[in-house]
C-alpha positions as CSV (number, residue, x, y, z in Angstrom):
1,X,-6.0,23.2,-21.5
2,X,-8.5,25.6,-20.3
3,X,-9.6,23.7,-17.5
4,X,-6.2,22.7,-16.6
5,X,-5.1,26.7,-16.2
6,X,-8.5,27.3,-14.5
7,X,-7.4,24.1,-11.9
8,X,-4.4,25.7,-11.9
9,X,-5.4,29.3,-10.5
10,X,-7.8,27.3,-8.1
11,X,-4.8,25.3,-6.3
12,X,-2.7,28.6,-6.4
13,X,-5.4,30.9,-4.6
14,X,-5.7,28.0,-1.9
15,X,-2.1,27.5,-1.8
16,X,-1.4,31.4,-1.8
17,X,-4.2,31.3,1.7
18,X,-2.2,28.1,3.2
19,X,1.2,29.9,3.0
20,X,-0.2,33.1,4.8
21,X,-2.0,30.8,7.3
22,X,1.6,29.1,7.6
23,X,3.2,32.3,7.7
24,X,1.2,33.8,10.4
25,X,1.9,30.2,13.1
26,X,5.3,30.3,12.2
27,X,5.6,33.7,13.7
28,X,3.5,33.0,16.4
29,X,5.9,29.7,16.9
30,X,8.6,31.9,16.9
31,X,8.2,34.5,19.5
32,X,6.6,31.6,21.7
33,X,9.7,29.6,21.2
34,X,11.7,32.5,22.7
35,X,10.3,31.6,25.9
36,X,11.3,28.4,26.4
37,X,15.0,27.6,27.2
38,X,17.6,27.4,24.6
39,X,14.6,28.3,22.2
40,X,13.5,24.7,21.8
41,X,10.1,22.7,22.3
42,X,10.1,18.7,22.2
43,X,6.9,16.7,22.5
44,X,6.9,12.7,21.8
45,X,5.8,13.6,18.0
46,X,8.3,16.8,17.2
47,X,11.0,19.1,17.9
48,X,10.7,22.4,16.9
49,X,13.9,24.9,17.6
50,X,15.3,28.6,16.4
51,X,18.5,28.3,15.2
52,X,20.4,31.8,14.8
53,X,22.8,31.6,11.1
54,X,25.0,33.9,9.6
55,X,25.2,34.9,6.5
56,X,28.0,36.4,4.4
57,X,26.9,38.2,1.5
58,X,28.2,40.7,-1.7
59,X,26.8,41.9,-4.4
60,X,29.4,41.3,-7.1
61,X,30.5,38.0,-8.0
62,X,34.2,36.9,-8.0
63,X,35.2,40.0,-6.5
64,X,39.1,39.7,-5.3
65,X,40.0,38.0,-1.7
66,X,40.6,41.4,-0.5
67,X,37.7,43.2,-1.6
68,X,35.5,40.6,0.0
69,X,37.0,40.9,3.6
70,X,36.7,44.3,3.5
71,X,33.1,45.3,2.2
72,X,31.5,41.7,2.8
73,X,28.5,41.7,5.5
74,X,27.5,39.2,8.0
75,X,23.9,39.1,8.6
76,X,22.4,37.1,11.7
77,X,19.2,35.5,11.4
78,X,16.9,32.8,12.7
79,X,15.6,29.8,11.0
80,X,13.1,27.6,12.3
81,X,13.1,24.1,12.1
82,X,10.2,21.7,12.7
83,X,11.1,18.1,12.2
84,X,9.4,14.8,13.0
85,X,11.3,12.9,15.9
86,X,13.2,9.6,14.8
């Protein structure tokens, strides 16, 4: 078990320095992306676009119909999307 857990931590820690790594292009993706028209890069390998959502959000669950039109928010926000080409 002991060795297990200490494997464990290992793949974590280098998994935790991945993610920032990730992080850190995605960004960098991003703002370059804003560049390009409609926010979109295509090479023969990939496509890799900003896609603005909403989202509709309260705190309290089953609230009535009213109550959520009234105090519900909509928040814009981007996703991006990198996907392998067909």
């Amino acid at each position: 078990m002991e060795e297990l857990v200490q494997q464990y931590k290992h793949y974590k820690k280098e998994m935790d320095n991945v993610v920032k790594k990730m992080e850190k292009t995605k960004q960098k993706m991003k703002i370059k992306l804003k560049e390009y028209p409609e926010k979109k890069y295509e090479n023969e390998d990939n496509i890799v676009y900003l896609k603005s959502m909403n989202r509709t959000s309260i705190s309290k669950k089953d609230v009535p119909v009213d109550l959520w039109e009234q105090y519900s928010v909509i928040t814009k926000y981007e996703t991006l999307y990198v996907k392998d080409r067909k």
